[in-house]
C-alpha atoms as an extended CHARMM CRD file, in Angstrom:
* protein
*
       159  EXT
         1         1  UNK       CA             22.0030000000       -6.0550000000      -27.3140000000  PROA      1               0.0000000000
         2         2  UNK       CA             18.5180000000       -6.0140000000      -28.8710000000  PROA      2               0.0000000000
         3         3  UNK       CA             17.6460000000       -4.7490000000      -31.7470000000  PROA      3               0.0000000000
         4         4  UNK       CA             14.3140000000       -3.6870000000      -34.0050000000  PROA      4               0.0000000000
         5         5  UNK       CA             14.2970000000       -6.7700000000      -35.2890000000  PROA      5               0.0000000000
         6         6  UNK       CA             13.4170000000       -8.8290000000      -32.0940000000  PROA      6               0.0000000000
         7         7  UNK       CA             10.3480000000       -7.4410000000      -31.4800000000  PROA      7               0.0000000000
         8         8  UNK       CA              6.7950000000       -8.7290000000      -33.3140000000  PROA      8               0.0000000000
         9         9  UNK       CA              3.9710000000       -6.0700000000      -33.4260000000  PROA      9               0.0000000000
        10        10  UNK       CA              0.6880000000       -7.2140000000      -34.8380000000  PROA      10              0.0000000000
        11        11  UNK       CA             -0.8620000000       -5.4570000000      -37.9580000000  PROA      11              0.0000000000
        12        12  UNK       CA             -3.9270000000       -3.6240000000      -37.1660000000  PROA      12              0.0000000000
        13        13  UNK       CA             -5.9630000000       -6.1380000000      -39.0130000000  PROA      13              0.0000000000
        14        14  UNK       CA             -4.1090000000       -8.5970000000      -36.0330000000  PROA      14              0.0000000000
        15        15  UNK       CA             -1.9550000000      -10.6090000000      -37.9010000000  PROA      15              0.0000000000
        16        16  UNK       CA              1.5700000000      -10.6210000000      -36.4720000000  PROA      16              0.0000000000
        17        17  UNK       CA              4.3270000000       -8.7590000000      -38.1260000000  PROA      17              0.0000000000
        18        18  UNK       CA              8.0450000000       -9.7760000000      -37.1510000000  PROA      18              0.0000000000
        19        19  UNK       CA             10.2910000000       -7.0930000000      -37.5980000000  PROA      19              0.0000000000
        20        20  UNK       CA             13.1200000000       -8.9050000000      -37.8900000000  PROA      20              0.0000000000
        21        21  UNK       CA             11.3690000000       -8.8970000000      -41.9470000000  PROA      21              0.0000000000
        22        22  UNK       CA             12.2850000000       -5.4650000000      -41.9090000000  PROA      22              0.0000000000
        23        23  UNK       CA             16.1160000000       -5.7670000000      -41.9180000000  PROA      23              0.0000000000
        24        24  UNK       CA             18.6610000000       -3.8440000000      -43.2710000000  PROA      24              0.0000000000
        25        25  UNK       CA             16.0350000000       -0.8700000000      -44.1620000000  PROA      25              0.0000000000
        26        26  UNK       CA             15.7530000000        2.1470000000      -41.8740000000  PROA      26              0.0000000000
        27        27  UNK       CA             12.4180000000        2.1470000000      -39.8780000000  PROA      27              0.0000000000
        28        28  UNK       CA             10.7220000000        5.2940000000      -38.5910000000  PROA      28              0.0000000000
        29        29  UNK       CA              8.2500000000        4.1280000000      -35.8770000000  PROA      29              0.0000000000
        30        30  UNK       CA              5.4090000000        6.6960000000      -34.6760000000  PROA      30              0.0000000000
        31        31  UNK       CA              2.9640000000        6.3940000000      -32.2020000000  PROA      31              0.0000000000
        32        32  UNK       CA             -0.0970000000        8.0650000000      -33.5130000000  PROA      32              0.0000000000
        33        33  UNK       CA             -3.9900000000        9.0400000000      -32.6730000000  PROA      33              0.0000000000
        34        34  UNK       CA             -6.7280000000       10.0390000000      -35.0950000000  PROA      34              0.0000000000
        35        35  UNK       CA             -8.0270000000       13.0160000000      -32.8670000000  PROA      35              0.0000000000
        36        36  UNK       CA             -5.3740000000       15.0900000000      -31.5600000000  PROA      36              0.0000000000
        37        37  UNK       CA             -4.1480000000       18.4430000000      -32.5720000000  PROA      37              0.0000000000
        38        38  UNK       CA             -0.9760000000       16.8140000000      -34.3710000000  PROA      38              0.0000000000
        39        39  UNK       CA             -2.8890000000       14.3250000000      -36.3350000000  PROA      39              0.0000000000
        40        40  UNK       CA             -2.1930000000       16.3870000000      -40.0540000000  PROA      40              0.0000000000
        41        41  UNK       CA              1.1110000000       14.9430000000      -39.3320000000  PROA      41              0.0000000000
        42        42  UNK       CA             -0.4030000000       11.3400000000      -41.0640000000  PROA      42              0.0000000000
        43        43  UNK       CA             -0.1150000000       13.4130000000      -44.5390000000  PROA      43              0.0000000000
        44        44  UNK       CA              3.7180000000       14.3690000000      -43.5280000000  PROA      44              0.0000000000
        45        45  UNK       CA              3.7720000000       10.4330000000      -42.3580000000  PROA      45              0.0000000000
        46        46  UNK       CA              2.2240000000        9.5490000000      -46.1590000000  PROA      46              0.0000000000
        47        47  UNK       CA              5.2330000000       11.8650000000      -47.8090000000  PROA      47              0.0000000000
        48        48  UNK       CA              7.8600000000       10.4690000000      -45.7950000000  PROA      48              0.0000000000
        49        49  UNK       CA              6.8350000000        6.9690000000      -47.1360000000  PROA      49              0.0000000000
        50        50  UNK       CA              5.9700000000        8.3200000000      -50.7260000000  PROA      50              0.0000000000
        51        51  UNK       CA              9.1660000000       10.0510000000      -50.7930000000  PROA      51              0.0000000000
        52        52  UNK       CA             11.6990000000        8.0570000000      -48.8630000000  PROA      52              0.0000000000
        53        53  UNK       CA              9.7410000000        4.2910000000      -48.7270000000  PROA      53              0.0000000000
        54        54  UNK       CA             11.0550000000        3.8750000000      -52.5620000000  PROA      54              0.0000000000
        55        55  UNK       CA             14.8610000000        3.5840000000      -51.3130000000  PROA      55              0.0000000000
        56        56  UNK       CA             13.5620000000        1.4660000000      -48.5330000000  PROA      56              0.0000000000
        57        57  UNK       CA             12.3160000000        3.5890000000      -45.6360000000  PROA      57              0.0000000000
        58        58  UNK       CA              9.6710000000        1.7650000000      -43.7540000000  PROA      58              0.0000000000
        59        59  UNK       CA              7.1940000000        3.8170000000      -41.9080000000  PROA      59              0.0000000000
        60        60  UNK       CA              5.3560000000        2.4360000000      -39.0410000000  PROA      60              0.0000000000
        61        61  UNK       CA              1.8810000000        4.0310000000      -37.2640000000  PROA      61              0.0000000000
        62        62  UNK       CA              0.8740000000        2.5050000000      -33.7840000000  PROA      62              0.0000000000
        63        63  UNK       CA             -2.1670000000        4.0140000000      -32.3240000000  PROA      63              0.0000000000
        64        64  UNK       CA             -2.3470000000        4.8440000000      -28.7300000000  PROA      64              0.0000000000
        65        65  UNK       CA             -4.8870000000        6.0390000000      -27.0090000000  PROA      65              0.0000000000
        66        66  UNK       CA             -2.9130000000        7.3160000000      -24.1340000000  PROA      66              0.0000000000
        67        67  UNK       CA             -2.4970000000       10.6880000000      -24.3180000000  PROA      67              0.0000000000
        68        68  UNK       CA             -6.1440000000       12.4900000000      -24.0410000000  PROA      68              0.0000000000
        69        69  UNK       CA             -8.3140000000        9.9550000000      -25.0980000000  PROA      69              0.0000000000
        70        70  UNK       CA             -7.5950000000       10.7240000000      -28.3680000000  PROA      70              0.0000000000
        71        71  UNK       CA             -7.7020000000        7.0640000000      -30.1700000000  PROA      71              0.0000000000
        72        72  UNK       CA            -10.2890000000        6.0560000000      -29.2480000000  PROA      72              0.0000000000
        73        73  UNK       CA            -11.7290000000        4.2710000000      -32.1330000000  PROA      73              0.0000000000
        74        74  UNK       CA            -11.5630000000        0.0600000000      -32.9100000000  PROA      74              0.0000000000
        75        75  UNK       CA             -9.1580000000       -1.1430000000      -35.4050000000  PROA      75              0.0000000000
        76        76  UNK       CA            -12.0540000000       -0.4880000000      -38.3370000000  PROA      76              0.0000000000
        77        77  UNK       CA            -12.5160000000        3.1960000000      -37.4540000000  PROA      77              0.0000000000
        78        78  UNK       CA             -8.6630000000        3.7770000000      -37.4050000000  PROA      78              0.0000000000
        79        79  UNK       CA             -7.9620000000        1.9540000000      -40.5480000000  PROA      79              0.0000000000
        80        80  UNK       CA            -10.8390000000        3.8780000000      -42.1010000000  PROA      80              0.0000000000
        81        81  UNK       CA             -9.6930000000        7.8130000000      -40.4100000000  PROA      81              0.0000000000
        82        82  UNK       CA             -6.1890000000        7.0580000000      -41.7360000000  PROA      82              0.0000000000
        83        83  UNK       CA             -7.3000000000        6.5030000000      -45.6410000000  PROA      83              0.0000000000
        84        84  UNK       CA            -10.3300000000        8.2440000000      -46.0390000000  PROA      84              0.0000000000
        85        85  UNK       CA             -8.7890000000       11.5270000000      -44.6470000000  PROA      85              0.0000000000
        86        86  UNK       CA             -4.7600000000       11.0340000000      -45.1380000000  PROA      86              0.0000000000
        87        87  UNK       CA             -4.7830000000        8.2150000000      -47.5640000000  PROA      87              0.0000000000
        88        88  UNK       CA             -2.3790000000        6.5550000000      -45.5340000000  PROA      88              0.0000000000
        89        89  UNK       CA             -0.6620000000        3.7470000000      -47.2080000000  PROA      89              0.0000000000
        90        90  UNK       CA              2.1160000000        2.8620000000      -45.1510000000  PROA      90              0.0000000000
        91        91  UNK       CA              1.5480000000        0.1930000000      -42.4640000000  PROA      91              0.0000000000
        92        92  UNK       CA             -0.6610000000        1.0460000000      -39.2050000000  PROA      92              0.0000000000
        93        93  UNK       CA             -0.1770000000       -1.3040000000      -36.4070000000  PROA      93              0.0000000000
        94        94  UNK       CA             -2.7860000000       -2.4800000000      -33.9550000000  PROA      94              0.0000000000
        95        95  UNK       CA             -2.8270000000        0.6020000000      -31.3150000000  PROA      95              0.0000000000
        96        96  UNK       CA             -0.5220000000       -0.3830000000      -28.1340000000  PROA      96              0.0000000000
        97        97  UNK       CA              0.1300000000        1.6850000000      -24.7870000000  PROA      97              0.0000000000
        98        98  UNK       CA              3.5860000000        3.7860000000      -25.2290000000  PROA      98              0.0000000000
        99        99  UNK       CA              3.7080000000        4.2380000000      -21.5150000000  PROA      99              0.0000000000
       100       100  UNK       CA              3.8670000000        2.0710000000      -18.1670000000  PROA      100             0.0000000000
       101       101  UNK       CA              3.8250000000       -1.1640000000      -17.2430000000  PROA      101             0.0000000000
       102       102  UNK       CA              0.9330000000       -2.2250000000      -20.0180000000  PROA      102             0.0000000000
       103       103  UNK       CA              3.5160000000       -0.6810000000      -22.4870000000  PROA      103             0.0000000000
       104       104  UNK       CA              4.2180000000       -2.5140000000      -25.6450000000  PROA      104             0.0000000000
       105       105  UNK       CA              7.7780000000       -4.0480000000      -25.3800000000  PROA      105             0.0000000000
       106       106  UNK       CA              8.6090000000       -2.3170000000      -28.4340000000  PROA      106             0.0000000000
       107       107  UNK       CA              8.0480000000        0.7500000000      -27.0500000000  PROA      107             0.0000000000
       108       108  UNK       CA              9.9280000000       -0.4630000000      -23.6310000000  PROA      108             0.0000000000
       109       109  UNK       CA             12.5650000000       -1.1310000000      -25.3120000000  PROA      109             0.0000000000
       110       110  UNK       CA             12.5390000000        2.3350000000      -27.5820000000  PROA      110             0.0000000000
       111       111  UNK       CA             12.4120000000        4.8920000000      -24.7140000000  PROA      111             0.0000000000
       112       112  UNK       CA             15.1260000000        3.6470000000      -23.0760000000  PROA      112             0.0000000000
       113       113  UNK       CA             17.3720000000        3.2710000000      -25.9120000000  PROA      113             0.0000000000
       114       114  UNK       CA             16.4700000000        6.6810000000      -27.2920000000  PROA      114             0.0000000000
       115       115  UNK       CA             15.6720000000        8.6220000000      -24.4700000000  PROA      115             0.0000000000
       116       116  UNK       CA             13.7270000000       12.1940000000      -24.6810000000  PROA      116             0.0000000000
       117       117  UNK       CA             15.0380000000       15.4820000000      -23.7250000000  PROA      117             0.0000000000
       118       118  UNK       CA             17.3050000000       15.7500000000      -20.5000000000  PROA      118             0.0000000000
       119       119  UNK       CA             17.0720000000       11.8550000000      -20.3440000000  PROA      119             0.0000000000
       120       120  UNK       CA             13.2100000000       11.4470000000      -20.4250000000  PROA      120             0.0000000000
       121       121  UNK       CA             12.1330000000        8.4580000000      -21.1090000000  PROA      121             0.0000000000
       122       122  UNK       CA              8.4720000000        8.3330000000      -21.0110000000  PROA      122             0.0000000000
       123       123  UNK       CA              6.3580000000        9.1670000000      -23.8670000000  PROA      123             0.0000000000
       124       124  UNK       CA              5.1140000000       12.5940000000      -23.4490000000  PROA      124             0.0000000000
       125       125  UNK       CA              2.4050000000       13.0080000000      -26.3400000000  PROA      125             0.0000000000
       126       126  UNK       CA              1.4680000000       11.4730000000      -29.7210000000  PROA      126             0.0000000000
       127       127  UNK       CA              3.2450000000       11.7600000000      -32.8700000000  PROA      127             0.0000000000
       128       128  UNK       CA              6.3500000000       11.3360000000      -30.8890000000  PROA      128             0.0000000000
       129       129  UNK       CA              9.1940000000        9.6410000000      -33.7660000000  PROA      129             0.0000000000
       130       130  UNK       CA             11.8150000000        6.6070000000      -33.8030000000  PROA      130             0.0000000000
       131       131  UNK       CA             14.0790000000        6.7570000000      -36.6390000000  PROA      131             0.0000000000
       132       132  UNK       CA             16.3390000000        3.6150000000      -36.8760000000  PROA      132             0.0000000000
       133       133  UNK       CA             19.0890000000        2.7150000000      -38.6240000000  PROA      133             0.0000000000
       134       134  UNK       CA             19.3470000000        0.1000000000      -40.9280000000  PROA      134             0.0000000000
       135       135  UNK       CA             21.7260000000       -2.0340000000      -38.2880000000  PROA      135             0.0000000000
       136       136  UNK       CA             18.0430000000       -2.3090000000      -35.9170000000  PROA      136             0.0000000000
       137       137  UNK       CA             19.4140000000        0.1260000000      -33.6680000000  PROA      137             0.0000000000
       138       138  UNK       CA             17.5800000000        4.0710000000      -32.4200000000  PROA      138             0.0000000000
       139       139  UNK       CA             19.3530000000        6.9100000000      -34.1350000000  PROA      139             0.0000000000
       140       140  UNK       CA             17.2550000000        9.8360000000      -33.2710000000  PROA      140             0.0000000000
       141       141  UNK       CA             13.9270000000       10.6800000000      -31.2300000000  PROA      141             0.0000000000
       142       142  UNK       CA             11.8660000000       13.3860000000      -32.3520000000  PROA      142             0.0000000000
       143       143  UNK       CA              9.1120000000       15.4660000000      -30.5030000000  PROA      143             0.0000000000
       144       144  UNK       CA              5.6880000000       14.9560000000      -31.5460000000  PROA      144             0.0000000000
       145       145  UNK       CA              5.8580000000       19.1410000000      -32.7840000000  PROA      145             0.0000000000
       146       146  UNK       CA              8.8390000000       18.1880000000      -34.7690000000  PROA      146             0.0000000000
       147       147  UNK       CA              7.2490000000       18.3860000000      -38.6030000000  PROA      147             0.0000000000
       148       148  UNK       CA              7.6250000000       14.9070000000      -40.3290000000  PROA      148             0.0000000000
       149       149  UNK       CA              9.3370000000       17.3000000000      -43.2600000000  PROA      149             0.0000000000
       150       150  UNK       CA             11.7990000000       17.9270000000      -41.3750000000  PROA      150             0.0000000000
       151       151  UNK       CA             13.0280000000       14.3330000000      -40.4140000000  PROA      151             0.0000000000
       152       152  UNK       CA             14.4770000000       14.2710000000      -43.9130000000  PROA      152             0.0000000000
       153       153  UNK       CA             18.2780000000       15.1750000000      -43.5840000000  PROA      153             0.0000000000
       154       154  UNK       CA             17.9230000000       12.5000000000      -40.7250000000  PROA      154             0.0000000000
       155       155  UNK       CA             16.5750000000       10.0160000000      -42.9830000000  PROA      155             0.0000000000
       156       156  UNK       CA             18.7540000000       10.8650000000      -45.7600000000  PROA      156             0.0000000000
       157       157  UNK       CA             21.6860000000        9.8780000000      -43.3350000000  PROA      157             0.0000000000
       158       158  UNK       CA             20.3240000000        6.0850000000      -42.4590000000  PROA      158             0.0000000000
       159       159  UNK       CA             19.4780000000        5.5520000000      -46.0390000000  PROA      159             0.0000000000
């Protein structure tokens, strides 16, 4: 059965990043965009890592532009958006597609292992959340309106 851990994603700077580095800690993957109405979440994102990346939580951005047009910026401008205005620390990936057959395998994999509401599987909107588990396996999916604040008594349980 896969796991987290056999995917690589590339930085957003493009160097590859195997996840497999990343065992044994929970990860929460987010797909994310720098103009859309849930974008404030990034400073939720930042406290989830400030607060939870000290007993090994591992917060991971992926830009998509997907979902309105609303990453539309090159690796630069994103890297720039997320510290100038959220001081974003944790680790952005390069942005992928979420959805269809250009989706990123990671993200393939993801929906259908931790499918949506009533079995969705498709991506509806940005900010949508992946916690995992330390074992590399999808715990819980959250809803992009879902409040990174609130994903901490489901963190709390995988740490």
């Amino acid at each position: 059965m896969p796991s987290l851990y056999d995917f690589e994603v590339r930085r957003l700077n493009g160097t590859p990043f195997a996840l497999g580095d990343l065992r044994g800690k929970p990860v929460l993957v987010v797909n994310t965009a720098s103009q859309c109405g849930f974008t404030p979440q990034y400073a939720g994102l930042q406290g989830l890592h400030d607060t939870y990346g000290p007993r090994g939580l591992v917060v991971l951005g992926f830009p998509c532009n997907q979902f309105g047009g609303q990453e539309p910026g090159d690796a630069d401008a994103i890297g720039r958006f997320c510290q100038l205005n959220y001081g974003v620390s944790f680790p952005i990936m390069e942005k992928v597609e979420v959805n269809g057959r250009g989706a990123h395998p990671l993200f393939q994999w993801l929906v259908k292992a931790a499918p949506g509401l009533l079995g969705t599987t498709a991506i509806k909107w940005n900010f949508t959340k992946f916690l995992i588990g330390q074992d590399g396996q999808p715990v819980q999916r959250f809803a992009p309106k879902e409040a990174p604040v609130k994903l901490g008594p489901a963190i709390e349980r995988v740490l």
